[in-house]
VEXDREN-2710 file (C-alpha; in Angstrom, 1 decimal):
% VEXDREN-2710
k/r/px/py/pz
1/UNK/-10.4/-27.6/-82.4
2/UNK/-11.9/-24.6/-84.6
3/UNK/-11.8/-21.4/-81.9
4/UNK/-14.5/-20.3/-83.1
5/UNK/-16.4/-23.3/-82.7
6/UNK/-15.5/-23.4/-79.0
7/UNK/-16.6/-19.7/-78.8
8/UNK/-19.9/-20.7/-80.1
9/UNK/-20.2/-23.5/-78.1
10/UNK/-19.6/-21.3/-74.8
11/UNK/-21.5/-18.7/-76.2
12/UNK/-24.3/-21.4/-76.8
13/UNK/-23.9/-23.0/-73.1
14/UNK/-23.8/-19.3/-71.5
15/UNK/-26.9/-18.1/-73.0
16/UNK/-29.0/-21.7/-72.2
17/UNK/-27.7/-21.1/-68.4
18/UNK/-28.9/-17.4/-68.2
19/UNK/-32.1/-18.4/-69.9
20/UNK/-32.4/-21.3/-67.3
21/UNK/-31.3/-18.9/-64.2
22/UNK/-34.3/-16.3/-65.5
23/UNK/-37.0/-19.1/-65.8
24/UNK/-35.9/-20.3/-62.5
25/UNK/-36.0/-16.8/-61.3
26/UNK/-39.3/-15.7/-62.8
27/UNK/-41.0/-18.7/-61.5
28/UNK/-39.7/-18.0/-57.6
29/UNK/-41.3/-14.4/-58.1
30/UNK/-44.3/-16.0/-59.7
31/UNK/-44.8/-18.5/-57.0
32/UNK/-44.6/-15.7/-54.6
33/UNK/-47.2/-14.1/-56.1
34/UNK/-49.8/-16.2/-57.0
35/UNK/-49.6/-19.0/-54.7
36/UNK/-51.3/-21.9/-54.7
37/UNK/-55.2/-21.6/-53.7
38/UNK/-56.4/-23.8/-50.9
39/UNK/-59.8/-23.3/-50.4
40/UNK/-62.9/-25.7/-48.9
41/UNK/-61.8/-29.0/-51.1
42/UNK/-58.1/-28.7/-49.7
43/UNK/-59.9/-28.5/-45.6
44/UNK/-61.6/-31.7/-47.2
45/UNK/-58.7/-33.8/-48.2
46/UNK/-56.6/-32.8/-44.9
47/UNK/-59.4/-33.2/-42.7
48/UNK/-59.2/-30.1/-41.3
49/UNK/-62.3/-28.1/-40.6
50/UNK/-64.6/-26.9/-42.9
51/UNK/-67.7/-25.6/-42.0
52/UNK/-67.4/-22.9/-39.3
53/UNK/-71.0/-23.4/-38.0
54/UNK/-69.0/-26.8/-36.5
55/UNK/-68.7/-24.2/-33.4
56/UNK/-71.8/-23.7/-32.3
57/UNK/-71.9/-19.8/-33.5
58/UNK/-74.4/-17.7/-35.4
59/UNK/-72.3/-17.6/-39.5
60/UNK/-72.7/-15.3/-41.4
61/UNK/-70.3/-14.7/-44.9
62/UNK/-69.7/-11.8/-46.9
63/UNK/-67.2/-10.4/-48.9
64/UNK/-65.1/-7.1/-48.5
65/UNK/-63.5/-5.1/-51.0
66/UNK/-59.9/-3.6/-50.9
67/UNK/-58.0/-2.4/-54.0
68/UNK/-59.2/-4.4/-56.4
69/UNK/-59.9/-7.5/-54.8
70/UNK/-63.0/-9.0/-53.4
71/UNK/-62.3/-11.2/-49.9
72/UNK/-64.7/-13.6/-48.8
73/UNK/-65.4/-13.6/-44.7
74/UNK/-66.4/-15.6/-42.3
75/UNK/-68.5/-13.8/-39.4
76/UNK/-68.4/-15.8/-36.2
77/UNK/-71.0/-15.2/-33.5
78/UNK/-72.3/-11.8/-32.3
79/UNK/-73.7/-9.6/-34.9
80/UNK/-73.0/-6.3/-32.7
81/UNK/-70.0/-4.5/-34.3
82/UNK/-69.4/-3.1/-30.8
83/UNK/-69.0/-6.4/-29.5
84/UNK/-65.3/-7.0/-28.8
85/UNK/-63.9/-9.4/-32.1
86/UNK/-61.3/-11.5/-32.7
87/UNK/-59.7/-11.1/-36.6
88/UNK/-58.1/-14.1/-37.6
89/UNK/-55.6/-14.4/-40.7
90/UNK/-54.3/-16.8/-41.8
91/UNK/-51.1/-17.6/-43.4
92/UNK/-49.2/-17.9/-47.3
93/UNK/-50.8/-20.1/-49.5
94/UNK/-53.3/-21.0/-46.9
95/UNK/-57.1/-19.6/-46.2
96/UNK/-59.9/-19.0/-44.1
97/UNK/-60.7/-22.0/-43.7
98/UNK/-56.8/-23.1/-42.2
99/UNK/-57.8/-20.1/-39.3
100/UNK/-60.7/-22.3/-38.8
101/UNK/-58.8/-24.6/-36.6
102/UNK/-56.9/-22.0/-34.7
103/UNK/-60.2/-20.2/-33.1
104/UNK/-60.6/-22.8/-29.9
105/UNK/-58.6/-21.2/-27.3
106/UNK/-59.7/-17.3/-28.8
107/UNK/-63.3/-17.8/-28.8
108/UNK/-63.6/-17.9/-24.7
109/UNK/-62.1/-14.5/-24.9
110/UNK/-64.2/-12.2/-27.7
111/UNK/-67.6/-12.6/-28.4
112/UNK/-67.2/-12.0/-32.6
113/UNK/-64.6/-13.6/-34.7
114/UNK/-63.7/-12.4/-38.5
115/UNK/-62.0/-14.8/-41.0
116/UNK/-61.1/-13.0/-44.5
117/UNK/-59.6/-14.8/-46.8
118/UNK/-56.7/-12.0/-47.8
119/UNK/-56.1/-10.8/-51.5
120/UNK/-54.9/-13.6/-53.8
121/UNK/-55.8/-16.2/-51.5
122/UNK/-58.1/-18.7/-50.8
123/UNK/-61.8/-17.9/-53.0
124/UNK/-60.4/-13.7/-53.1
125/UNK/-60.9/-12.9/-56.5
126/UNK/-59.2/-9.8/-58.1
127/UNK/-55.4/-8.6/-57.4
128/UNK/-53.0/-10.6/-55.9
129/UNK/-51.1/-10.8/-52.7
130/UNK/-48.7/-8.5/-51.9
131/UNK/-46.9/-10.2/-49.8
132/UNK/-47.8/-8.0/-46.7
133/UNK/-46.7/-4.6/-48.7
134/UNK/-50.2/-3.4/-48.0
135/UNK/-52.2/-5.9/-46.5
136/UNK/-51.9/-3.8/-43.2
137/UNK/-54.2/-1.4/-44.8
138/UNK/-56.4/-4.3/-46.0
139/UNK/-56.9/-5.5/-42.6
140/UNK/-57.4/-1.6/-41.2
141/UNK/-60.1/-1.1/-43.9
142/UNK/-61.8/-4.5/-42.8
143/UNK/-61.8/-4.0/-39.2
144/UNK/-62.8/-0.4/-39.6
145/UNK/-66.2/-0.9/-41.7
146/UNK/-67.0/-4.1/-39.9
147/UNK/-65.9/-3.2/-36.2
148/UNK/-66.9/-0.6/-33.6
149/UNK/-65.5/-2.5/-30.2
150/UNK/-62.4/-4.3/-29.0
151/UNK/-59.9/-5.8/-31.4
152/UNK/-57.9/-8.7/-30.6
153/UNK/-55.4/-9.1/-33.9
154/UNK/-54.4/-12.3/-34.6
155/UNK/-52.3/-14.2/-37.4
156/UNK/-50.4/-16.9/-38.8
157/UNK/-46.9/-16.2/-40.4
158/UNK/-47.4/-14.2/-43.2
159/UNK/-50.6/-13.5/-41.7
160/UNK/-48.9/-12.3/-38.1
161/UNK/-46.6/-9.8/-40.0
162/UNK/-49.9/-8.1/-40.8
163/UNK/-51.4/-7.7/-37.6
164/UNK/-48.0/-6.4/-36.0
165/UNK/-47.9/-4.2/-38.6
166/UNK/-51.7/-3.4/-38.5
167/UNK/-51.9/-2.6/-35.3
168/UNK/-49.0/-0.5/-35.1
169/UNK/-51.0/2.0/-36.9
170/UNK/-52.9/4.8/-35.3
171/UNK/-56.1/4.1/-36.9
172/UNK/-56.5/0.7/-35.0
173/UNK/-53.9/1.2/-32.1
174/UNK/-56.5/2.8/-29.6
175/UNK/-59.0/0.0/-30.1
176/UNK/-56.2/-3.2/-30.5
177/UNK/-56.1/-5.0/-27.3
178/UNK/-53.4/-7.3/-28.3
179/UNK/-51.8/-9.0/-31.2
180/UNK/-51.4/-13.0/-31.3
181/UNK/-48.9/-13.8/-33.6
182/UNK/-47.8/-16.9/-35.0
183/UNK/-44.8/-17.7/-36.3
184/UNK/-44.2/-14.3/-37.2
185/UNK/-40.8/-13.6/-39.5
186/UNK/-38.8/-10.9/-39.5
187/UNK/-38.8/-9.5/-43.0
188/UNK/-39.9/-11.3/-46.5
189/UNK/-36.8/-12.9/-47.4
190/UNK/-37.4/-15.4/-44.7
191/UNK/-40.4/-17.3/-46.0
192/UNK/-38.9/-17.1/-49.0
193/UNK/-35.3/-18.2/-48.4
194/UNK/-36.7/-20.9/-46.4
195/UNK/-39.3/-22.6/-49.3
196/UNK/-35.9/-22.1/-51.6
197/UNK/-33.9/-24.2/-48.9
198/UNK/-36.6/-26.5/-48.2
199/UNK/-36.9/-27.2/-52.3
200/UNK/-33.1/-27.4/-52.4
201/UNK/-33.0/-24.8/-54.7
202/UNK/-30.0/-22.2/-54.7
203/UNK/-30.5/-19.7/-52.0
204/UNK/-28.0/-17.3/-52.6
205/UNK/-28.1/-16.8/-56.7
206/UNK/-32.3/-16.8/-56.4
207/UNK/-32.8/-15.0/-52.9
208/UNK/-31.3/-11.5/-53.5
209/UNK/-32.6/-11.2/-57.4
210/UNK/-36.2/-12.2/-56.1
211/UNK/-36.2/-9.8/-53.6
212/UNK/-34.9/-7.3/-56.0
213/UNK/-37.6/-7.8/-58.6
214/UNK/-40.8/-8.0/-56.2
215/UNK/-39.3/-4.3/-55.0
216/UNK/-39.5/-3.2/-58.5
217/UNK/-43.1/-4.8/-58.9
218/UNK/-44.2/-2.9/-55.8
219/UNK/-44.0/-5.5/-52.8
220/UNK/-41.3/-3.9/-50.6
221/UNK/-39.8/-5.7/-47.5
222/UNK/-40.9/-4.4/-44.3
223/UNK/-39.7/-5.0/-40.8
224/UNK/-41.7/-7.0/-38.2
225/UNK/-39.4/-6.0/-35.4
226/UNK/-39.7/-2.3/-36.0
227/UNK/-43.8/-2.4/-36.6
228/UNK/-43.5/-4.3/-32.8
229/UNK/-41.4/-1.5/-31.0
230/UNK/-44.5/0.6/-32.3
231/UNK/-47.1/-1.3/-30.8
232/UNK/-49.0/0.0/-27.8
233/UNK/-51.1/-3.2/-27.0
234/UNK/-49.4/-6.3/-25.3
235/UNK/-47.5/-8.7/-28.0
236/UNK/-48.1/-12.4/-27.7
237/UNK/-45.0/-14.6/-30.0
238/UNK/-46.0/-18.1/-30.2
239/UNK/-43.4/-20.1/-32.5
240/UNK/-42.3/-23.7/-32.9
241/UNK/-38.8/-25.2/-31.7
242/UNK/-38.6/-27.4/-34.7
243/UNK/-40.1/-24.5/-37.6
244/UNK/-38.1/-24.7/-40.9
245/UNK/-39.4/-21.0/-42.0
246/UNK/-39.2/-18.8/-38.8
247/UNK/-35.8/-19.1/-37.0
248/UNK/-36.9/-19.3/-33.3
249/UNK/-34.3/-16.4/-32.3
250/UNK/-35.6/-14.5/-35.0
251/UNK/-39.8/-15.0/-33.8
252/UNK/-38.4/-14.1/-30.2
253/UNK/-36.3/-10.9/-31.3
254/UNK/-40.3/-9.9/-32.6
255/UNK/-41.9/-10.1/-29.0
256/UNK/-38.5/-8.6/-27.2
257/UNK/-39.1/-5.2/-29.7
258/UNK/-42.4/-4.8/-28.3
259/UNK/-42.9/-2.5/-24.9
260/UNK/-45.1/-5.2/-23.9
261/UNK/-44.1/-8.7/-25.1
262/UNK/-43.8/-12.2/-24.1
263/UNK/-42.4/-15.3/-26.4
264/UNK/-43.8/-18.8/-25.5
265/UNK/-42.2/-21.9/-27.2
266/UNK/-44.0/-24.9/-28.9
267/UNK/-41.1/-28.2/-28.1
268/UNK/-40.8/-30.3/-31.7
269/UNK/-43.6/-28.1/-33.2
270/UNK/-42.4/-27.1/-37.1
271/UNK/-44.8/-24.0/-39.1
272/UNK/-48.3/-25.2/-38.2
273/UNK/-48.2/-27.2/-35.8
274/UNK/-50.5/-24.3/-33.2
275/UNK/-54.0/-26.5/-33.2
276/UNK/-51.9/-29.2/-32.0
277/UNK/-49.1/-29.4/-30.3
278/UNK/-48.7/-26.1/-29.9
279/UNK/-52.8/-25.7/-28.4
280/UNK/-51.6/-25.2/-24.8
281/UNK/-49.0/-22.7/-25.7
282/UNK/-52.2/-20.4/-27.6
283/UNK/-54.5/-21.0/-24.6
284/UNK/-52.1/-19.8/-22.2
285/UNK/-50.9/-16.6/-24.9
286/UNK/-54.7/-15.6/-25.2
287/UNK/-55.4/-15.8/-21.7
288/UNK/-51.9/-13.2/-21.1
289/UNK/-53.5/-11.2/-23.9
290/UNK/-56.8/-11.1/-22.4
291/UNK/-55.2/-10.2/-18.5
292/UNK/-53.9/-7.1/-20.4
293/UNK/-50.0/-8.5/-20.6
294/UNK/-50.0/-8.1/-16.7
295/UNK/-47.7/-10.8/-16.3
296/UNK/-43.7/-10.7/-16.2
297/UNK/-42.8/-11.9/-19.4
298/UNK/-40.9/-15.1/-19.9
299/UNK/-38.8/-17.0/-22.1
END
C-alpha cells in the first residue's frame, strides 16, 4: 500500500478522534453548566409537590438578585425577618420546588422557611450556575437582605456544599445555628465523575480535562471538608448507603472535619432518597441540630 495513503488515512482517523474527544469534552463542560431546568411541570410529572401553600403556611414569592441573575423564592410562613428561618437549597439540575418535599421534619423547628431557586436553575433567569464557585456568596447575600434572626442552613448535594461553605463565613457564622447537609461531596469532581460513570462514559480521559477547563472558565473546585473544619455551628451529615454520587466514607469524612459533627446513615437509600427512606434519619438530624449538637456524636 501507497505510504502516503496510510499516512493520510491515520492522519484522517487521528484528527476525527480528537474532534470526537473535544465534542465529547465540550458537551461534559456544557452539561455542567447549563443543566437541565426542572421547574413546576417536572414536580407535575413525578408527583412530587408543587404548590408550597400544600403546608398550611402563609406564601409569599419573590425574586432576588445576585450577579447577574434573578432567583425566584419561595417565602414559607412568618413574615418577621427576625423570626428564626430555615434556607433550603436544593440540589444540581433540580429546584425549589425538589426542596419542597424535604421541609416536613424542618418546619417543627423554625418558624420561616426560604426556597431560592439558585443561579441557572430552575425559573433563575440570567447567568448560570457556577457550580458552587460563588454560590456561597449568593446564599450570604440572600439571607442577609431577607433575614435578621436565626439561621438554620440546609442543602442537598450540590446544594449542601453551599451551605457548609456559607456558613463557614463570618458574615453568617454568628447567626448560623446549624447546617443540614445532604449528601454533601467533597470537591466538584465527584458529581461529576460519578454522572460520567453512571453514563458509561470514560472517566479518566473526560474527568481531569473537564475540571481543567471549568477552572479556566472561572468555576474552581473547593473543598467541603475544609469549609467544615471552619464551621462554628453544629454539622448534621445525612447520606444514603446505596448513593452512586457521594461515596459514603467521603459524606462522613465532611461531618468528622467539623468541631461539632455527627453522620447519620440512610440503609439502601441512593442520592435522593431523604423524603423517603431517609425521613427518619432528617427528623432525628434536625432535632440534634435544634438541641444545639449536645449529643455525643455517632456513627
Amino acid at each position: 500500500m501507497d505510504p502516503s495513503a496510510i499516512a493520510g488515512a491515520s492522519l484522517f482517523l487521528g484528527s476525527s478522534a480528537a474532534l470526537v474527544y473535544a465534542g465529547t469534552l465540550a458537551g461534559v463542560v456544557r452539561e455542567a453548566l447549563r443543566p437541565e431546568r426542572r421547574t413546576i411541570a417536572w414536580a407535575l410529572s413525578r408527583g412530587s409537590p408543587s404548590d408550597p401553600a400544600a403546608w398550611g403556611l402563609a406564601v409569599r414569592e419573590w425574586s432576588h438578585g445576585f450577579r447577574g441573575a434573578s432567583c425566584p423564592v419561595f417565602d414559607l410562613g412568618d413574615e418577621d425577618p427576625s423570626a428564626p428561618t430555615a434556607i433550603v437549597l436544593h440540589g444540581f439540575a433540580r429546584s425549589r420546588y425538589d426542596a419542597l418535599a424535604r421541609l416536613g421534619p424542618i418546619l417543627p423547628h423554625v418558624r420561616r422557611v426560604l426556597l431560592p431557586d439558585l443561579p441557572g436553575h430552575g425559573d433563575a433567569i440570567g447567568r448560570g450556575t457556577r457550580l458552587g464557585a460563588d454560590e456561597d456568596l449568593f446564599l450570604e447575600s440572600l439571607a442577609e437582605s431577607a433575614t435578621k434572626g436565626p439561621l438554620l442552613l440546609v442543602g442537598h448535594s450540590l446544594g449542601a456544599t453551599i451551605a457548609i461553605a456559607a456558613a463557614s463565613r463570618e458574615a453568617l457564622a454568628s447567626r448560623t445555628v446549624g447546617v443540614l447537609a445532604l449528601a454533601p461531596y467533597e470537591r466538584l469532581r465527584t458529581p461529576l465523575g460519578a454522572r460520567l460513570a453512571l453514563r458509561s462514559m470514560p472517566r479518566r480521559p473526560l474527568l481531569g480535562p473537564a475540571i481543567s477547563v471549568l477552572g479556566a472558565l472561572g468555576v474552581a473546585e473547593r473543598s467541603s471538608r475544609e469549609a467544615a473544619a471552619l464551621l462554628r455551628c453544629p454539622l448534621a451529615v445525612v447520606a444514603g448507603e446505596e448513593d452512586p454520587v457521594t461515596p459514603l466514607a467521603e459524606a462522613r469524612a465532611i461531618a468528622e472535619k467539623a468541631r461539632t459533627g455527627r453522620f447519620f446513615s440512610v440503609p439502601l437509600a441512593r442520592h435522593d432518597d431523604f423524603s423517603t427512606l431517609g425521613r427518619g434519619q432528617v427528623a432525628e438530624a434536625v432535632a440534634w441540630l435544634h438541641a444545639g449538637g449536645t449529643e455525643p456524636a455517632r456513627a
